[in-house]
MARFI-484640 format. One record per atom (N, C-alpha, C): residue in one letter; x, y, z. Coordinates in steps of 0.1 Angstrom, whole numbers, plus 2048, in hexadecimal, padded with zeros to 3 digits. Layout:
# residues N
AXYZ...
//
This chain:
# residues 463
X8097F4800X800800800X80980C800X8058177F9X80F8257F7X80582B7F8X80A839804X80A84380AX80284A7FDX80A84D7F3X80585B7EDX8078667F3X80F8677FAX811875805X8118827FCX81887E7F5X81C88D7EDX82188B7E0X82087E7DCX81E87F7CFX8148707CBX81286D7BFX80A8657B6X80A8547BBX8118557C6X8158467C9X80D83A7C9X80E8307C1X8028237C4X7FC8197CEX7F58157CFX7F58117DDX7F98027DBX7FC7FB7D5X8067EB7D4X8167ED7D5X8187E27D6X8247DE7D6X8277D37C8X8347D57C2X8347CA7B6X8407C27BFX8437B87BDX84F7AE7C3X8587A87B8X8507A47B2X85779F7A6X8567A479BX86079E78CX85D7A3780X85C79B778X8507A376EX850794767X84F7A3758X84779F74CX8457A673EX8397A873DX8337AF732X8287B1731X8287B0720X81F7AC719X81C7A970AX8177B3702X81F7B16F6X8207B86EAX8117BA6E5X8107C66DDX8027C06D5X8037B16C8X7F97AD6C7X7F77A66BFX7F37AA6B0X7F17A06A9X7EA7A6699X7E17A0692X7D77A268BX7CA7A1686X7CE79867CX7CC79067CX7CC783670X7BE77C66CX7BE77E662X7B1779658X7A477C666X7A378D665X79778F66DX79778B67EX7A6783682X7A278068EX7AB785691X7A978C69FX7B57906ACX7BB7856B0X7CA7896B2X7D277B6B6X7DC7846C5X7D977D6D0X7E57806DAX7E478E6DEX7D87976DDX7D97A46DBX7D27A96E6X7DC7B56EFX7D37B96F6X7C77C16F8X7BB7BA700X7AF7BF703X7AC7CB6FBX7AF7D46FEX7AE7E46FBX7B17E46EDX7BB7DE6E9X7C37E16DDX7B87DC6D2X7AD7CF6D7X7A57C66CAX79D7CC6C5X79A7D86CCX7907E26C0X7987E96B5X79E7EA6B0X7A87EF6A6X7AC7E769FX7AD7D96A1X7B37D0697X7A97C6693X7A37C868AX79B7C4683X79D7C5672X79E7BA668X7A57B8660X7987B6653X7967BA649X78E7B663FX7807BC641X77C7C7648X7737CE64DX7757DB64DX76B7E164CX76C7F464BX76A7F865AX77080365FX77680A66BX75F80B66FX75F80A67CX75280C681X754818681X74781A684X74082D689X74582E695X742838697X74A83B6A3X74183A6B0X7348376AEX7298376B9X72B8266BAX72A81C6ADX72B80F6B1X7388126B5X7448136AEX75180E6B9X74E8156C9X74A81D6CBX74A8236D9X74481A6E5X73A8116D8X72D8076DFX7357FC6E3X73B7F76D8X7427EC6D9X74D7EC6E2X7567F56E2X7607FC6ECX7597F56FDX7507FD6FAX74A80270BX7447F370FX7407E7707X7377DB708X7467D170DX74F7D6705X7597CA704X7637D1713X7627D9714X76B7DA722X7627D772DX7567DD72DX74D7D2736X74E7C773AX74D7BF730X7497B072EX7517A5729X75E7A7723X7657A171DX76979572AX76D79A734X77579173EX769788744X75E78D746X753780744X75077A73AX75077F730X74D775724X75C76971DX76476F721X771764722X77075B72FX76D75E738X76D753746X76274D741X75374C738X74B74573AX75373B72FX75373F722X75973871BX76372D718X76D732729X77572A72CX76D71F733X76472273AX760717740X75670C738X753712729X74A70D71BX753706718X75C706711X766700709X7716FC711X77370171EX7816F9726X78E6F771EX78F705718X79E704712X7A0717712X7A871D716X7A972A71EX7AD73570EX7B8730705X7BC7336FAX7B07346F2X7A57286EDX7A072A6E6X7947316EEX78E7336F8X78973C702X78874B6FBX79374F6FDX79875C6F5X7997646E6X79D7526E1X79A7546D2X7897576CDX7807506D6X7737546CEX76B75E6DAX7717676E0X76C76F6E5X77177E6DAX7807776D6X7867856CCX77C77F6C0X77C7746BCX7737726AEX7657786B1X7607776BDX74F77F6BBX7517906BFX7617956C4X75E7A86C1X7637A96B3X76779F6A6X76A7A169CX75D7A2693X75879D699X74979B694X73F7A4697X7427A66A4X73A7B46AAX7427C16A2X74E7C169BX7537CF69AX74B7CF68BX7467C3683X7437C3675X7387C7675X7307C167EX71D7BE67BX7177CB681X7207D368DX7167DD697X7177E068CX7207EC686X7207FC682X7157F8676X7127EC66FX7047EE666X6F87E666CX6F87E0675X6EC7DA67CX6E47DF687X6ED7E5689X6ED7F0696X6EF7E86A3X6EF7F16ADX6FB7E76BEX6E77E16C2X6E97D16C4X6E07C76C8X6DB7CB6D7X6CD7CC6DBX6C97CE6E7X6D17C86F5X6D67B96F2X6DD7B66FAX6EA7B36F5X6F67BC6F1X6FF7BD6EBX70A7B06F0X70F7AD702X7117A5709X70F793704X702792703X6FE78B6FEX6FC7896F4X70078F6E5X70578F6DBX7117846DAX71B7906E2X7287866E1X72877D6E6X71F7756EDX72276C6F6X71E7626E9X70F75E6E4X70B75A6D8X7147576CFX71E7606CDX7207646BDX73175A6C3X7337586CCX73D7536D3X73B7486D5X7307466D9X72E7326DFX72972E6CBX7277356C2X7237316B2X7317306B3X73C7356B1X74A7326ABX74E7266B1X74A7266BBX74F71A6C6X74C70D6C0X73D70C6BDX7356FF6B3X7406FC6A9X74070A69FX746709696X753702699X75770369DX76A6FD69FX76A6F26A7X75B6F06ACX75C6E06B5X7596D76ACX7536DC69FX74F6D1691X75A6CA68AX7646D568AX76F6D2684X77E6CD68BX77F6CB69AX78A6CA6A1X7846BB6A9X7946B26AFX7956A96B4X7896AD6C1X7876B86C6X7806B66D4X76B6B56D2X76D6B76C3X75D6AF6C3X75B6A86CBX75F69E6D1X7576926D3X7546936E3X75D69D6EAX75A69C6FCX7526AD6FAX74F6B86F2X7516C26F1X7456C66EAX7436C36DFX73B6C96D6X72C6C76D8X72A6BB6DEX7186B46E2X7186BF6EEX7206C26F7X7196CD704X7166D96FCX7226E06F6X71A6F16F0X7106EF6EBX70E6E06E2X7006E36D5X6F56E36DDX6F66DA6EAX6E56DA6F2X6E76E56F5X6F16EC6FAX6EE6FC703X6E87086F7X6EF7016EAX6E970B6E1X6DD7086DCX6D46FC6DEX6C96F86D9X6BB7016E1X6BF7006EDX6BA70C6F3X6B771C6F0X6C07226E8X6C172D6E6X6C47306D6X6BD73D6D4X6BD7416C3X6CB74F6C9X6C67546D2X6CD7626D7X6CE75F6E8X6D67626EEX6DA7616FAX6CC770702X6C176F709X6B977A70BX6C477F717X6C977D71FX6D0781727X6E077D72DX6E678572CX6F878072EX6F7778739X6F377F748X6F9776754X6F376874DX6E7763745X6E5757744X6EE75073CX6F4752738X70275072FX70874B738X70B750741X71774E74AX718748757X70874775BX70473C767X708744771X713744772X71974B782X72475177FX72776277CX72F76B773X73776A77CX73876B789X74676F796X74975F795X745754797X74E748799X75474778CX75074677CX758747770X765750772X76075D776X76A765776X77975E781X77675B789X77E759792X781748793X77573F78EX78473A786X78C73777DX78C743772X78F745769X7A2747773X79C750778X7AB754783X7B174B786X7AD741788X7B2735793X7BA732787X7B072C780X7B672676FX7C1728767X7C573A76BX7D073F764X7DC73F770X7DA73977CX7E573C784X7EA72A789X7E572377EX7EB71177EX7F770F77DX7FE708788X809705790X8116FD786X80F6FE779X8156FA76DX81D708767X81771476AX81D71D765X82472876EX83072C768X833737772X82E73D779X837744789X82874F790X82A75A784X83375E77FX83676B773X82A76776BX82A75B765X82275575CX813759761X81075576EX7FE753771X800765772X80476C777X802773779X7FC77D76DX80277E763X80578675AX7F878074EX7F9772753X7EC76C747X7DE77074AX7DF77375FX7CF772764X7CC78775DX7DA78C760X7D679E75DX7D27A074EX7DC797747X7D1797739X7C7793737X7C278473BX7B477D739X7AB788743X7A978974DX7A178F757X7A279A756X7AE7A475DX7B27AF75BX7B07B974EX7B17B7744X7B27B7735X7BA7C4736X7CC7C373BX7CF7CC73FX7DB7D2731X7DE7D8730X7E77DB723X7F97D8727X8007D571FX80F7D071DX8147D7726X8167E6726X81A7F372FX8177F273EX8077EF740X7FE7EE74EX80A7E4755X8087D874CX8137CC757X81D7CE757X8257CE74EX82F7D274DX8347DF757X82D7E775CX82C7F2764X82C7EB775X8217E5772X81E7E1782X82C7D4787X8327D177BX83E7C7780X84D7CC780X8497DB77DX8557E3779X8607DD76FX85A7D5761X8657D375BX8607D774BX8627D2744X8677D4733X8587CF732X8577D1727X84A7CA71EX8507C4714X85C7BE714X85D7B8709X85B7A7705X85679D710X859791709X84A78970DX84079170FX835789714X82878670BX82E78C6FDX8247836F6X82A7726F1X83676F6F4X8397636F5X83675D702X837762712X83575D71BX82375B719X81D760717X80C75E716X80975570DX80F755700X80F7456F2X81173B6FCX81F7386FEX82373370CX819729716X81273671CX80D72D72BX7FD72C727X7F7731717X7EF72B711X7EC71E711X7FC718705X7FD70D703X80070570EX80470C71BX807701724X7FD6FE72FX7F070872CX7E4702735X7DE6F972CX7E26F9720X7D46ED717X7DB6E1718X7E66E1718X7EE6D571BX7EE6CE728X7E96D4733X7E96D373EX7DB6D4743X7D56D3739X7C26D073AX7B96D8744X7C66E7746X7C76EC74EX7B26F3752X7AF6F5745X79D6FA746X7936ED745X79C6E274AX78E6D9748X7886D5755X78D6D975EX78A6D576CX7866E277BX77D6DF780X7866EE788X78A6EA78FX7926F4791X7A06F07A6X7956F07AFX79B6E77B7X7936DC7BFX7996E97CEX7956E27D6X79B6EE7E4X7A76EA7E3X7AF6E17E0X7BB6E27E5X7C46E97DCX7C16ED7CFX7C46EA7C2X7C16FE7C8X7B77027C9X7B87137CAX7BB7157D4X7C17107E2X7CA7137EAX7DA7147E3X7DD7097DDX7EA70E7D7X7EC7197CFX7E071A7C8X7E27287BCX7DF7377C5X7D97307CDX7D47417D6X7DD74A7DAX7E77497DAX7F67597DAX7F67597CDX7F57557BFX7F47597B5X7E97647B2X7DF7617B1X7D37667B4X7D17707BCX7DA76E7C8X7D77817CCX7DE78C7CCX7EC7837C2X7F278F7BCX7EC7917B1X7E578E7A7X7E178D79BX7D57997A1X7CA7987AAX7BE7A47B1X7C97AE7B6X7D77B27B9X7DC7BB7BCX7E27C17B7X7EB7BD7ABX7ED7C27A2X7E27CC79AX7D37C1799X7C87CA792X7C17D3799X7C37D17A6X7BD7DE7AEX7C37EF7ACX7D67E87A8X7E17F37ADX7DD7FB79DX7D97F5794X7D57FA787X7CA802786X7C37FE78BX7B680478EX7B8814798X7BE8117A4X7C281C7AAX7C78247A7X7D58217A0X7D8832797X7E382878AX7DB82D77EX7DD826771X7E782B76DX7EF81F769X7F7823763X7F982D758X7EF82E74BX7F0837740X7E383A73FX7E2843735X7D284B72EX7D3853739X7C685C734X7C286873CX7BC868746X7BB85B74DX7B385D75AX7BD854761X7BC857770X7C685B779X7C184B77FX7B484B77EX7AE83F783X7A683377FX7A682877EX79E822777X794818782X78B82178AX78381B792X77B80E78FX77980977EX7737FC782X77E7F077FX78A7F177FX7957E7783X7927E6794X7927F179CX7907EF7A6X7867E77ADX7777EC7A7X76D7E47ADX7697D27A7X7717D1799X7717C0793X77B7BB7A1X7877C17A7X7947BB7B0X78C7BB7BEX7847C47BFX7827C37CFX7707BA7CEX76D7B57C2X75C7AE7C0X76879D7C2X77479E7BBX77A78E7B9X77C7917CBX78679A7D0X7857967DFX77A7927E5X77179B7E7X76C7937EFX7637847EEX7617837E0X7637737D9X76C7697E3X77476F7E0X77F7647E5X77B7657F4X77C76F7FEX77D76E80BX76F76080CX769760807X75F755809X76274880AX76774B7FAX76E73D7FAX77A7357FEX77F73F805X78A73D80EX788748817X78373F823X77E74B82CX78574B839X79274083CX79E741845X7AB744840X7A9746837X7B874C82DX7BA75D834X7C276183FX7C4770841X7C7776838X7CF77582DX7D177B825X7CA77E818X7BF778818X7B777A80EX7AA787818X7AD784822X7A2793829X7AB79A828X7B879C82DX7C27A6828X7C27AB81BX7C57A680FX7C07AC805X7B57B4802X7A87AE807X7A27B3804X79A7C0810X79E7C281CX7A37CE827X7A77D781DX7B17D2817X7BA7DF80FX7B17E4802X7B07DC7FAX7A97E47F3X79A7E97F5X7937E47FFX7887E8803X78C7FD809X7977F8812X79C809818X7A181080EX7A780C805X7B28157F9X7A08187EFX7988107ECX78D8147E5X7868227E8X7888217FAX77A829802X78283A7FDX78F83C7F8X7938467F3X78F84F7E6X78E8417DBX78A8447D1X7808557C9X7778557D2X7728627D3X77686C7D5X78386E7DCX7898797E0X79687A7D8X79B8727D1X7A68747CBX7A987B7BFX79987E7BAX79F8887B2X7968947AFX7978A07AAX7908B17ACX7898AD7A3X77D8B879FX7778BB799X77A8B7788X7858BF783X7888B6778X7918B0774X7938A277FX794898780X7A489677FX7AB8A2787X7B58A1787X7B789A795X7C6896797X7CB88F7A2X7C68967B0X7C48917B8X7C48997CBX7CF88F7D5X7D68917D6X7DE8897DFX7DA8887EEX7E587D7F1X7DA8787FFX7D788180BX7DE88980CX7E689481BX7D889D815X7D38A4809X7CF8AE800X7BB8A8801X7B989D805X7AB898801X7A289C80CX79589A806X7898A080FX786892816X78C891820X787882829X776880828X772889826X761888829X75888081DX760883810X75E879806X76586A807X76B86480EX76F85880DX76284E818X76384880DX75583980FX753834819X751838822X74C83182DX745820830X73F81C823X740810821X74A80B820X75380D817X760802813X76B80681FX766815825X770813831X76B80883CX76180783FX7587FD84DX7637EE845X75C7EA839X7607DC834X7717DF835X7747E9831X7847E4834X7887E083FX7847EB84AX7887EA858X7857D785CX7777D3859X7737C985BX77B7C0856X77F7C284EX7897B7842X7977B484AX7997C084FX7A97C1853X7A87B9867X79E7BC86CX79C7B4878X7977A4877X7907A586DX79079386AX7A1793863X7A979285CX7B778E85AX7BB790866X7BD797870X7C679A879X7C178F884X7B678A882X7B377F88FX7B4771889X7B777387BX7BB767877X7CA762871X7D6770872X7E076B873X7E9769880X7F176487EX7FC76488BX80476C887X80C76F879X81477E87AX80B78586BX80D78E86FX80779385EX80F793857X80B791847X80B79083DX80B7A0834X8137A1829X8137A881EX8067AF81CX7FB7A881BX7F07B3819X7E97B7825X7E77B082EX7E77B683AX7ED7BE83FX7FB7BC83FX8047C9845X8017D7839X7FE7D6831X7F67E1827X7EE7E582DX7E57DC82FX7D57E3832X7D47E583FX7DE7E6846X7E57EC854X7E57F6855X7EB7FC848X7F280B841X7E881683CX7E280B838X7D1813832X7CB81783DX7C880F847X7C4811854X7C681E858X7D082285CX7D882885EX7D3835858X7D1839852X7CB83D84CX7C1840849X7B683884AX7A483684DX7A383F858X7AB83A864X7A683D871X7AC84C878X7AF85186AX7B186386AX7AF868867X7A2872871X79787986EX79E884862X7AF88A86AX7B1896860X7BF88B85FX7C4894850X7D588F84CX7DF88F85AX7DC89C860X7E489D86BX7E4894872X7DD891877X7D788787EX7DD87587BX7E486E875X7EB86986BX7F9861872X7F685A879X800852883X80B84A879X814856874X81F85286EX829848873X82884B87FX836840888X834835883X825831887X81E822884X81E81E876X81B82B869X81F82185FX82A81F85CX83682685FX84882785DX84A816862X84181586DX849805873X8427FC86DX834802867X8297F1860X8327F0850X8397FA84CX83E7F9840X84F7F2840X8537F384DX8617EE84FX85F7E0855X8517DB855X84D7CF857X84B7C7849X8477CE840X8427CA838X84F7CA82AX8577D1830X8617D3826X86C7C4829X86A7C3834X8727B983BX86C7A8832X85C7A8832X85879B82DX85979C81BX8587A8816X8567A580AX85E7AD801X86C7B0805X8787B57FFX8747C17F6X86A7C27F6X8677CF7E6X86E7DC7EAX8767E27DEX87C7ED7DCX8707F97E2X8627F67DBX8557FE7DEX8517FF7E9X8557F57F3X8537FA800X8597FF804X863800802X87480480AX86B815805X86A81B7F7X8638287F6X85E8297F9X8518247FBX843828806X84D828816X85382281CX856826825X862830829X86783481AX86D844823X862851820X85584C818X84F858819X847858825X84984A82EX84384B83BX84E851845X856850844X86585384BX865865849X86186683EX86187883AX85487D846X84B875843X84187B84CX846878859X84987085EX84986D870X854876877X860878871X86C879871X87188386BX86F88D860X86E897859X87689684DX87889A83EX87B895835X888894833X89389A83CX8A189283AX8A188483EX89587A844X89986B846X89686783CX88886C836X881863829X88F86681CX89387281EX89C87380FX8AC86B812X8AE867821X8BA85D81EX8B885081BX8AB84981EX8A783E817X8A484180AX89F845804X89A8497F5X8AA84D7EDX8B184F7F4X8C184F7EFX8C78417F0X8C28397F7X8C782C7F5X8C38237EBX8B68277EBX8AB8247DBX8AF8237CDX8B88327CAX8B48377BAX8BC82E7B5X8C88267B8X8CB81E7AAX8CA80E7ADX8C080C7B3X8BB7FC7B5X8B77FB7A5X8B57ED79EX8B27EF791X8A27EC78FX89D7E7799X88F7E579AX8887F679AX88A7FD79EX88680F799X88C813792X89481178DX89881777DX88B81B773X88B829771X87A827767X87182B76FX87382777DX86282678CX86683778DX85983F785X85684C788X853853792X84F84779BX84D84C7ADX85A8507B1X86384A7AFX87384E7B6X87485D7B5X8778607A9X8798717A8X86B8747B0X8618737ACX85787C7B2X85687D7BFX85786F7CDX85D86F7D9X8668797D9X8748747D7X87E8807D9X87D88E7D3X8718937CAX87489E7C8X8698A47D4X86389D7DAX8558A57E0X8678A37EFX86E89D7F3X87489B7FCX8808AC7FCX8838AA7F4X88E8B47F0X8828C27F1X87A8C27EFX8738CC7EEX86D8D47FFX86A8C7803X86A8CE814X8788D1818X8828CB818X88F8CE81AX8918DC811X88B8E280CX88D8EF80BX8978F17FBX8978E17F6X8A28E07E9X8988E57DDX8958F07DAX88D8EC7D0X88B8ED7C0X89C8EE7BDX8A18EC7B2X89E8DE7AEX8A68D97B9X8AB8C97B7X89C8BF7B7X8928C37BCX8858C07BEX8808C37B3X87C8CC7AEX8758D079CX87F8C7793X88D8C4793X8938BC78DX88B8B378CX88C8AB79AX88589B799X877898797X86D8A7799X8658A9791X8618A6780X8658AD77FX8688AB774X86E8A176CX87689B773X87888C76DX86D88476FX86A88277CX85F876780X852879774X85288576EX847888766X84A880757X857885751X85887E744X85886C743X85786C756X85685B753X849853756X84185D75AX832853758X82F85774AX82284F74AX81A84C73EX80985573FX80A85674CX7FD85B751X7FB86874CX7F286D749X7F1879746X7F1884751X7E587F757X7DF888761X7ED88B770X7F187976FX7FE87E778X80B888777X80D885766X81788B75EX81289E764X8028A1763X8018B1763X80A8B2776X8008A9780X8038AC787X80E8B078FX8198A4787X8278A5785X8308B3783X82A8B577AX8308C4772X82C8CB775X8218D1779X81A8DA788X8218DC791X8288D4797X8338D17A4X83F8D77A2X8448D4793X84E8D978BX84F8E978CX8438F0785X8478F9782X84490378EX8388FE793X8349017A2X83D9067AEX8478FC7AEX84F8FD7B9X84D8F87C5X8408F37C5X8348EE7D1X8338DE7D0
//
């Protein structure tokens, strides 16, 4: 969890690195390997939509796409081709809206036009014979799907275990991780690649990869049994943390936030707390992002620029998602013997909840919950979040000699929060040359826009 004290900070921690994937390319009408976002634009042998269907189609498929690939996975029990005929029915949706016009139940369009390709390809492939007799009854039933959730039977268990599915103990944790933010997440090359602090260069071979290596591993024909999603379950809640930390302050585009990554990551939490309802660490998680949510309202002005944390109107933060956090974090806490990673987070958040004003803000306590936490889970990111806790408890000459021990670890090389920490640090210290410097760097290195103004505001500001 990060402070945000004085500058843009996120509230996760990454630990490891893994890649994030290239775009893919449109072959004979079909999207291949391509991310989410990117499959409205690559469409091959068709004329460009209007711009009211694409906007339709846009706005249906970011909705719905991550349910209509978890149901499909669990139709056809093969994860690759899952995907393939969810991209084959927006290929089809990008052809037929802009002259047929967008379908009353557009959702259920694709779902239809998805389980038809499915037939099609179960006519002609080795898995006829265990495969093809289940879709044709389900489609004998139906001319048009009248309603999606009936598509999908039960949209939160597909989804989640679609999760399970992509974090099988056949494939790397780099591997589950990165396959569940693409399939579920539908997060872009940059986003992961961001949240693991590394390159984007080699993960459209790692996703071909751990494709081929769930079908070979029959990995969608069964679901994990309890024992089977207790092993995968630390997969899985870095996979909801990572998608939370994206949601909270996005990597790129013009908005600062993307609040429904947040509410899919905290709908799978408390999923899970159910279904694993003595796991502390899974109420830990979800403590945290229930408290890091209750913010969301106050984080940004009127037009929709950044508010940082010290800067917010406490009186807008959620009072719902604050109760369930608090609640979240005292069920973990009575069920571990030492805390854990997201618990000691949602310690921090706490910490925070429970201050009526900024002042008010019992810094000692998060300096030691973060030197606890730095201790279990080695991240460079904590070591930062805890000298901007060190700056506050202690005054900003402690936070800027840790943050000097920081800048040439190779895991922040690139991490835009460094300069931005140290420049808000040098800046109470009265440096404030050397502070619009690092300003100004931390700026040319995000992607964000809205962060980027805020950044350069600071810059030229001197504030």
């Amino acid at each position: 969890m990060v402070t945000g004290v004085a500058t843009s900070l996120r509230p996760g921690v990454a630990w490891r690195q893994g890649v994030a994937w290239r775009p893919g390319v449109a072959l004979r009408g079909r999207c291949v390997a391509t991310p989410r976002g990117a499959l409205i634009a690559l469409v091959t042998e068709q004329r460009t939509p209007s711009t009211p269907a694409r906007g339709a189609i846009e706005a249906v498929w970011r909705i719905e796409s991550t349910r209509l690939i978890a149901a499909l996975v669990r139709i056809v029990r093969d994860v690759g081709m899952a995907e393939d005929l969810a991209q084959d029915a927006l290929v089809a949706a990008l052809a037929q809206w802009p002259e047929a016009g967008i379908p009353d139940n557009p959702a259920g369009w694709l779902m239809t036009t998805a389980k038809r390709r499915a037939v099609d390809q179960f006519r002609h492939s080795e898995r006829r014979d265990r495969s093809y007799a289940a879709i044709a009854r389900d489609r004998a039933h139906e001319v048009m799907m009248p309603d999606f959730t009936s598509a999908l039977d039960h949209v939160e268990d597909d989804v989640l275990r679609l999760m399970f599915i992509c974090c099988h103990p056949s494939l790397t944790t780099d591997t589950q991780t990165t396959l569940t933010l693409k399939l579920v997440g539908g997060l872009t090359t940059r986003e992961i690649a961001r949240s693991f602090l590394t390159s984007e260069a080699s993960i459209a071979q790692r996703v071909v990869r751990a494709k081929r290596t769930l079908a070979d591993a029959g990995a969608a024909l069964e679901e994990p049994d309890c024992s089977e999603r207790r092993e995968r379950l630390t997969a899985v809640l870095v996979v909801l943390y990572l998608l939370f930390n994206e949601g909270y302050s996005a990597t790129a585009g013009d908005n600062w936030m993307r609040p429904a990554l947040c509410d899919e990551a905290i709908r799978l939490g408390r999923i899970l707390t159910a279904v694993v309802p003595t796991d502390p660490e899974v109420h830990g998680l979800s403590a945290l992002m229930e408290l890091q949510s209750s913010r969301l309202g106050a984080r940004t002005g009127p037009g929709g620029e950044p508010v940082l944390l010290l800067d917010q109107d406490r009186s807008r933060w959620d009072p719902t998602h604050l109760r369930r956090g608090l609640a979240a974090l005292d069920r973990a806490e009575s069920l571990a013997v030492e805390p854990g990673t997201y618990a000691l987070q949602a310690a921090i958040a706490a910490c925070h909840a429970r201050a009526r004003r900024s002042d008010e803000t019992d810094w000692v306590r998060i300096a030691v919950l973060y030197e606890q936490l730095a201790r279990i889970s080695g991240s460079p990111i904590v070591e930062l979040n805890r000298a901007v806790a060190l700056g506050m408890a202690y005054g900003p000459a402690a936070g800027l000699t840790l943050i000097d021990q920081l800048v040439d670890l190779p895991a922040l090389r690139g991490y835009h929060l460094l300069p931005s920490v140290r420049g808000d640090l040098l800046h109470k210290l009265g440096r404030r040359e050397e502070a619009r410097a690092e300003f100004e760097r931390a700026a040319a290195m995000t992607n964000n826009q809205r962060e980027r103004a805020l950044l350069l505001d600071r810059a030229s500001s001197g504030a």
